[in-house]
N, C-alpha and C positions, 0 to 999 in steps of 0.2 A: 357310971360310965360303961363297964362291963355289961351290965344290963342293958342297956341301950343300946350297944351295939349287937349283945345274943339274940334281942327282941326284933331291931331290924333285919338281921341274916334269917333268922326265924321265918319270917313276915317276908322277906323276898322268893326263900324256897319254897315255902306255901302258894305263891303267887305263881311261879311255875312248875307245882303240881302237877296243876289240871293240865297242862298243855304236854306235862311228859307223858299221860296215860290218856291225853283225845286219841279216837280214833275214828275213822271213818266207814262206811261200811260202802262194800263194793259187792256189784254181782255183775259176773259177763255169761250171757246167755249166744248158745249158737246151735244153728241145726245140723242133726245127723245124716240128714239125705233118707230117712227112712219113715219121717212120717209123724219122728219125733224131734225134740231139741232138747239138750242138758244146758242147768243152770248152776255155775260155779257161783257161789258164796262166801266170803270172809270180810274182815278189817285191813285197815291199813295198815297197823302193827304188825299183821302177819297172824293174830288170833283165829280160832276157828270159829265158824259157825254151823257146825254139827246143830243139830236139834233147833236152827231157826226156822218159821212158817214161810213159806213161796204160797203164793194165790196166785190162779191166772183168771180175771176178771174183763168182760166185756162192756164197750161204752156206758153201759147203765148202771156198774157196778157190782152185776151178779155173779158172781164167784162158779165159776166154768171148769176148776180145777185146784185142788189142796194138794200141798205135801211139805215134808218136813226134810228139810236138807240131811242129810248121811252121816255116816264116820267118815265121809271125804269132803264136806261141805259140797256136792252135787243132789242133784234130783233128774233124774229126766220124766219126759213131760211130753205127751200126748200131742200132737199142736190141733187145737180148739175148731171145731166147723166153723166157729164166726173169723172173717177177714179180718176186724179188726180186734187187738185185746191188748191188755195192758198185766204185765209180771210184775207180781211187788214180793218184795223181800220186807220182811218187819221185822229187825232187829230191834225193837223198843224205841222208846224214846230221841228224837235225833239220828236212828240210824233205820231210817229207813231208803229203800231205793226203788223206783221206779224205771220198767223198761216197757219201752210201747213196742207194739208187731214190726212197725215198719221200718226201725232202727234194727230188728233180731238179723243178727250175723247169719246167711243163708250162700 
């Protein structure tokens, strides 16, 4: 009986695991009035994402700009001759995020 009850406590904390370490991944991008815009990066936990890739890619997916967030989870960033473009953050699997031109905070 001891066992079956260690087994189900076992088998219940296991089961909410994964939901104590999800996390989400966020980026808010806004412009500087200068010609450029900085993009903040992290999780929902509040973890950093130092050393994540930012792309800023045009409707056809050609990649218009690279960089690699900081020891502050920022980048700033160029803004692209093309009108329209699209920022991805790629934190792996699940956590990635997309921001379009025409939602950028200006």
């Amino acid at each position: 009986m001891k066992l079956l009850l260690a087994t189900l406590v076992l088998s219940i904390q296991l089961f909410f695991a994964g939901e104590a370490f999800a996390h989400s991944a966020l980026l808010n991008c806004f412009d500087n009035a200068d010609g450029t815009f900085t993009c903040q990066g992290g999780y929902s936990d509040g973890s950093s994402a130092t050393g994540i890739r930012i792309a800023v890619v045009d409707k056809s997916e050609n990649i218009l700009y690279e960089a690699i967030l900081n020891s502050d989870s920022e980048v700033i960033i160029p803004f692209p001759k093309h009108q329209d473009f699209t920022i991805l953050f790629d934190g792996g699997s699940g956590h990635s995020v997309q921001i379009t031109s025409d939602v950028l905070v200006r």
